[in-house]
N, C-alpha and C positions, 0 to 999 in steps of 0.2 A: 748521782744516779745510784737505787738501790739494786743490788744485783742478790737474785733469791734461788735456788734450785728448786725445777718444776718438772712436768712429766715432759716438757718441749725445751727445756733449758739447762745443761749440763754445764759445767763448771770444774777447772782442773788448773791446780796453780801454778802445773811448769807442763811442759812438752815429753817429759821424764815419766805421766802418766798417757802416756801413747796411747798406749793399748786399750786401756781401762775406758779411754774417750771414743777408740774406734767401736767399742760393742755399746758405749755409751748413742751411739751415733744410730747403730743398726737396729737397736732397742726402743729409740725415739720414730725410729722414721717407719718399725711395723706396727705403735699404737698411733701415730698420728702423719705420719708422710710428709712431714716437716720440723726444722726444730734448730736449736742454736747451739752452740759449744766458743766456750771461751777458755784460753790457757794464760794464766797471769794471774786468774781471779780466784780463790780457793774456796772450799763449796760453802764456810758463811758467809760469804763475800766480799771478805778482808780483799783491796787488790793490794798484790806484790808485786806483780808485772815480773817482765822476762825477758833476758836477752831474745830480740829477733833479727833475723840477717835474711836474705834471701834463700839461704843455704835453707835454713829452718823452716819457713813457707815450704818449699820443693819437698823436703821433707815429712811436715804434716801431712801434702796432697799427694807424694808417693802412698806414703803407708793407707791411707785412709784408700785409694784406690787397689792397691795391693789385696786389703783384706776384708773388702766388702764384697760381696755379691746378691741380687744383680750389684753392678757398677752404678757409682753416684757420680755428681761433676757440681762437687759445692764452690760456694764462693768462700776463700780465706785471703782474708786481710790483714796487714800491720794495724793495728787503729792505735791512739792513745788515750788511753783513759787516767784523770787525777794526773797527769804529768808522765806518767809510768806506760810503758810499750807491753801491748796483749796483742794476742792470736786469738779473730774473731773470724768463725766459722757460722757459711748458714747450708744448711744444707734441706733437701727435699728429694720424694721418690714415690710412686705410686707401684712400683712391680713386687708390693708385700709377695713371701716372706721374704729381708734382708736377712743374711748370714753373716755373721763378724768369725772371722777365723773358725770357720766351717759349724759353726751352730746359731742356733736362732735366740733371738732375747727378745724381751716386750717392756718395756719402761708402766712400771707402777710406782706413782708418786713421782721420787727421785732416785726410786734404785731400780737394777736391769737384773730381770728375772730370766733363765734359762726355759725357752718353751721346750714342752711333751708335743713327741710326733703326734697327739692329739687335735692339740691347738696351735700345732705349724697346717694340720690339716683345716681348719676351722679361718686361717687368714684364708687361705689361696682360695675356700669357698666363697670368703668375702670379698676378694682380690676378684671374684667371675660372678659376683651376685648380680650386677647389670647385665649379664648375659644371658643368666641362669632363670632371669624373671620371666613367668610364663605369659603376664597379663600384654607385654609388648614386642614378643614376637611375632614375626610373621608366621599368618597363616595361607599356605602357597593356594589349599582347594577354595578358598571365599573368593567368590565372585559379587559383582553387583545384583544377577539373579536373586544370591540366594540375602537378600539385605528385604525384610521386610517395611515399608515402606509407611504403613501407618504408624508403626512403633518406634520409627526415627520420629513423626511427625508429632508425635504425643510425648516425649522424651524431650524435644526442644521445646512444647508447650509447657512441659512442667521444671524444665532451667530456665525459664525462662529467654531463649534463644529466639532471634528472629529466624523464620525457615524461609530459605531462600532455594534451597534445595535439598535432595539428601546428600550429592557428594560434598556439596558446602557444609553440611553441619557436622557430616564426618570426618574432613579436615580441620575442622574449627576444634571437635572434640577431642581430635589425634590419636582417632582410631587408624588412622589411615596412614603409610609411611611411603609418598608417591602415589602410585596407583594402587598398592598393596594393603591388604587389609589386615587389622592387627588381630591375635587372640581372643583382647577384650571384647570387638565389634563382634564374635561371634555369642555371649551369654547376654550382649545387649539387643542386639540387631538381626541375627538372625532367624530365618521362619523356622527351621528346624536346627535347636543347638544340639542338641543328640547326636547328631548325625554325624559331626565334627568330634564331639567332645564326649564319647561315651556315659562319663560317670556324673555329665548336670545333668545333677535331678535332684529330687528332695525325697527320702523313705521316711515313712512313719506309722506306726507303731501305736495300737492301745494294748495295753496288757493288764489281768485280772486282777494279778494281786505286784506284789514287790520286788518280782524277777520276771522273768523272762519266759518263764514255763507256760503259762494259758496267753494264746493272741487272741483278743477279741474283735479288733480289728488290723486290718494291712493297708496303706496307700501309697500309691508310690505316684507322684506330680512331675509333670514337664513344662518347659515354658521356658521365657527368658527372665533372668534373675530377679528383674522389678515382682515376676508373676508369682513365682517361684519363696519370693520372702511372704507379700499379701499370703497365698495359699497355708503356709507353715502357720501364721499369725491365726488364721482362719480355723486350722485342724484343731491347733494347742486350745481357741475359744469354743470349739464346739462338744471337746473330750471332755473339759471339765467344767465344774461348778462353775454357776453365777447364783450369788446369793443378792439381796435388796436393802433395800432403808427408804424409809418417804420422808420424804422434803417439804410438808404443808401437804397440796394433795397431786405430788409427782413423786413416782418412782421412782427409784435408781440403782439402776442394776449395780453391783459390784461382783466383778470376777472375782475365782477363787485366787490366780494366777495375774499381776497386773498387765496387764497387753502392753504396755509400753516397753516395757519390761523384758519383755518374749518378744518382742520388734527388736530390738536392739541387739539382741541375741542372736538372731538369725540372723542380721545382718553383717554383725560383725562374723557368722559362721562363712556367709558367703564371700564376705569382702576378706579374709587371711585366713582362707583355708588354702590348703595345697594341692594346684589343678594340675597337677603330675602325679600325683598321687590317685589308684583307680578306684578307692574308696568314694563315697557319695556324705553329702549331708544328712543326717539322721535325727529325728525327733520320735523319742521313747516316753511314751505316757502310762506312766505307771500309776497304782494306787494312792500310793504316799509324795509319790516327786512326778517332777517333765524334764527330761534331760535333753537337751540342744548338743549334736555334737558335729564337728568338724574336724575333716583327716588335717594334721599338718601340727606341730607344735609353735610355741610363739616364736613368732621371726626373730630375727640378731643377737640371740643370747639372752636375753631379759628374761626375768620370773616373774610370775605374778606379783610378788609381792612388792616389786620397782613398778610394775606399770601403776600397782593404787598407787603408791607415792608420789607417782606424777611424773615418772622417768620417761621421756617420748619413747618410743620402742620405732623401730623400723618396719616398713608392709613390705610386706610379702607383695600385693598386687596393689603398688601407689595408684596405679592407672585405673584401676576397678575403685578403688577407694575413690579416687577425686570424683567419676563420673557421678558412683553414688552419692558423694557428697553434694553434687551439681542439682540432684532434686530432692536434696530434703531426705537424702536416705545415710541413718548410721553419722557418727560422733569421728571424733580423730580416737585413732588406737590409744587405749589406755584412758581414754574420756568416756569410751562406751561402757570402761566397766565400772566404772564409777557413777556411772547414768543406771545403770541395771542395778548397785547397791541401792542407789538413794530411791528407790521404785519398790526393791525387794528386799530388804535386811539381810536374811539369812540366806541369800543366794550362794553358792557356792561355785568355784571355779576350780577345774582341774588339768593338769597338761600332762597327761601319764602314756606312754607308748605312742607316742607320736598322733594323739588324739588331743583335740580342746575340747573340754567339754563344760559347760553352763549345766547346772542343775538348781533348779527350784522346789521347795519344797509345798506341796499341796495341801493346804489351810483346812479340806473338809476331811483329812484322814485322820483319824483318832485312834493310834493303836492300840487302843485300852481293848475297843470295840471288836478286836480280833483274837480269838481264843487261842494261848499257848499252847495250845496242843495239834497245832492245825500245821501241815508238815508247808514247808517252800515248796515242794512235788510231789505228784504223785506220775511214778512211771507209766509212761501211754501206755504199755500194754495193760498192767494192771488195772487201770482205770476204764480202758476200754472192755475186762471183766467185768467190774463189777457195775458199771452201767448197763451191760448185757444181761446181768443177772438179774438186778433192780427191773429193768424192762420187761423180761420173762413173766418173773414172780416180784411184783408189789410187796407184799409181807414176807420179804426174806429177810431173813434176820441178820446180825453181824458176824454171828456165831454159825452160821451154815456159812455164810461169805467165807469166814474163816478155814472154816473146816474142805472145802470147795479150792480154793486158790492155795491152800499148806502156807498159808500165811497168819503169823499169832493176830489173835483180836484187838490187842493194844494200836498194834500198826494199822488194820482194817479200820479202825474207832477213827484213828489220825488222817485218814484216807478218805473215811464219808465227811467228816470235819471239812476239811478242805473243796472237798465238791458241794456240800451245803453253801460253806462261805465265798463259792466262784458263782454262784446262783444255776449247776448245772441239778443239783436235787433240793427236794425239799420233804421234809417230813409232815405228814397229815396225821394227828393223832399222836399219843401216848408212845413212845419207842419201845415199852415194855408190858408183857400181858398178852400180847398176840392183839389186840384191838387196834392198832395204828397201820399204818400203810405210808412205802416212799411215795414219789411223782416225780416222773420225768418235766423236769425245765426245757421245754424248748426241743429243737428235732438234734436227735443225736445223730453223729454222723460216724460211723465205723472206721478202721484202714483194714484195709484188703489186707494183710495177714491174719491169721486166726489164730485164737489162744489157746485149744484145746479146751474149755471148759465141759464138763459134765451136772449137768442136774438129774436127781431123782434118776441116774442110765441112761439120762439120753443126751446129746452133745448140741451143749447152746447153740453154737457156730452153727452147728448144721440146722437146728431149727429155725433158726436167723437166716439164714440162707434160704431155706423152704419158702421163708413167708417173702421174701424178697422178690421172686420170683412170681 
């Protein structure tokens, strides 16, 4: 028998390294809660074997109990191996973190590394992660009332579930733990999940250009999570392009953005985001990109860069996950985002302040087509100038705007720039020569503060005002 050192297998070739075995011990048993030590065998696995007596047993299992904590109760054996007497130890513990002589170790590879009050905080999170999962606790306010009754019955239609009832299909699905109902049955099952769960909901967002500065549109969606992914799928298809190609004499549309793609996104935003958390799911549709994003970082320590590789990661909500999984909704973690590259190339994924965020880049933005001199913002009040101005007097020039606000013309030039390019003005004629004229885009809408403006003596504000009335 080959005997090798592993991250569950220590090896010590006399009893004279005691100590070195007991953190060996506590080290193994907080990366993995089980593990073996043998004394006789030296760590390339020469065996030499060792005197053993019963004195020396007693002894092993004093010390190891001495100076562990919590307390273990391994099994230690005389055994013989090649002819020659070892001390074979097995030992196991699930109360992470183990302390060897009052500090914490973590067995990487074959060697016991000293944990940071960091990552002794980071086990015992792990040590209560079964507890700490929202998708399966109870929720005490759910009643059977509030269990919408057709959405259980179209749920088992599309698991393909036979419906015998609804308390049957909600013990079947293990929503239910006795008569109590779990977390999950409230973003699947109920008629109103708001009501329970403040922040499901889905926000989103169209904006003008590349930040955040002009909204062009706001929605904000309710429903139970099957509703809630379809709706998001639905916003991101109707915000942006669909371009075409014909096929003999059919059509075919092709989005800017692949829908499968953005399915998979939201759902993985829905299925391992973080429902303790009072932020909401969010889809931002910008000119250039669609960002998909979800409160919570990725579960168990994993970085992106191990889930492509194919490293399983741990859910956050296994129970939201499976049900999704049960109709066809969303990939196993780490398969999703692999299903959204092979869809979208240049997709990009980011996990920064406790946010995941999916972003895609939008195929009909050409930023050639945007002129460098066109600012990210223009400050509401100023802008609410000089669209007051613009409105007043058509043929105001840049250089009375200028002169008007005590702001240089370079900056006012940068400022119609960018209200041209949000489609709120447009130029009619010649800029230069007095022959041209602006036009208001669309109904402008003022904020009830006023900017003081003056034209020609008399105060915009208040002539804006006059005619309002």
């Amino acid at each position: 028998m080959e005997f090798i050192e592993s991250e569950q297998l220590e090896l010590k070739a006399t009893t004279a390294e005691l100590k070195e075995a007991v953190i060996a011990v506590a080290a193994i048993l907080n990366k993995h809660q089980n593990g073996e030590l043998y004394f006789g065998i030296k760590n390339n696995g020469e065996i030499n074997g060792q005197q053993v007596t019963d004195k020396t047993l007693r002894y092993v299992a004093q010390t190891i109990s001495d100076n562990i904590e919590p307390k273990i109760f391994p099994i230690i054996e005389n055994v013989v191996i090649e002819d020659k007497q070892c001390i074979y130890v097995k030992f196991w513990g699930k109360e992470i973190p183990y302390y060897a002589y009052g500090r914490a170790y973590i067995r990487v590879s074959d060697q016991d590394r000293q944990l940071s009050a960091k990552e002794i905080e980071n086990l015992i999170l792990e040590k209560n992660r079964e507890k700490m999962r929202w998708d399966n606790q109870i929720c005490e306010e759910m009643t059977f009332k509030d269990i919408d009754k057709k959405r259980v019955i179209d749920f088992a239609k599309m698991a393909e579930q036979k419906f015998v009832s609804v308390e049957n299909v909600l013990q079947t699905l293990e929503v239910m733990k006795g008569n109590k109902f779990l977390n999950s049955a409230i973003v699947f099952f109920d008629k109103s999940p708001r009501k329970k769960l403040f922040n499901f909901r889905l926000r989103c967002a169209v904006f003008a250009g590349t930040t955040t500065a002009t909204i062009l549109d706001r929605q904000e969606f309710e429903g139970d999570i099957l509703q809630l992914i379809e709706q998001g799928i639905e916003y991101v298809r109707k915000n942006t392009h669909v371009g075409m190609r014909v096929e003999g004499a059919q059509r075919i549309d092709i989005p800017e953005i692949n829908l499968e793609a953005v399915r998979e996104a939201i759902i993985n935003s829905y299925c391992h985001r973080d429902y303790y958390d009072s932020e909401s799911v969010e889809i931002a549709i910008y000119q250039d990109r669609v960002e998909i994003r979800n409160p919570g970082s990725i579960f168990g320590g994993l970085t992106i860069e191990q889930l492509l590789k194919g490293e399983a990661g741990k859910r956050r909500n296994p129970l939201i996950a499976e049900l999704l999984h049960r109709v066809h909704f969303g990939e196993k973690w780490g398969r999703g985002l692999k299903l959204i590259l092979e869809k979208e190339k240049e997709s990009i994924f980011r996990d920064v302040a406790e946010v995941f965020t999916t972003t895609f880049k939008r195929k009909g933005y050409i930023k050639e087509n945007v002129p460098d001199n066109v600012p990210d913002n223009v400050p509401d009040k100023r802008r609410n100038e000089i669209l007051a101005m613009i409105q007043k007097d058509s043929h105001i020039t840049i250089s009375q705007i200028s002169v008007v606000l005590k702001v240089n013309e370079k900056t006012i030039k940068r400022d119609i720039e960018k209200l041209k390019h949000e489609g709120k003005i447009k130029r009619i004629g010649p800029e230069s020569g007095g022959k041209g004229h602006w036009e208001i885009v669309g109904k402008i809408e003022y904020k009830k503060e006023h900017s003081g403006i003056y034209k020609k003596g008399k105060d915009v504000n208040k002539e804006r005002d006059d005619d309002e009335k």
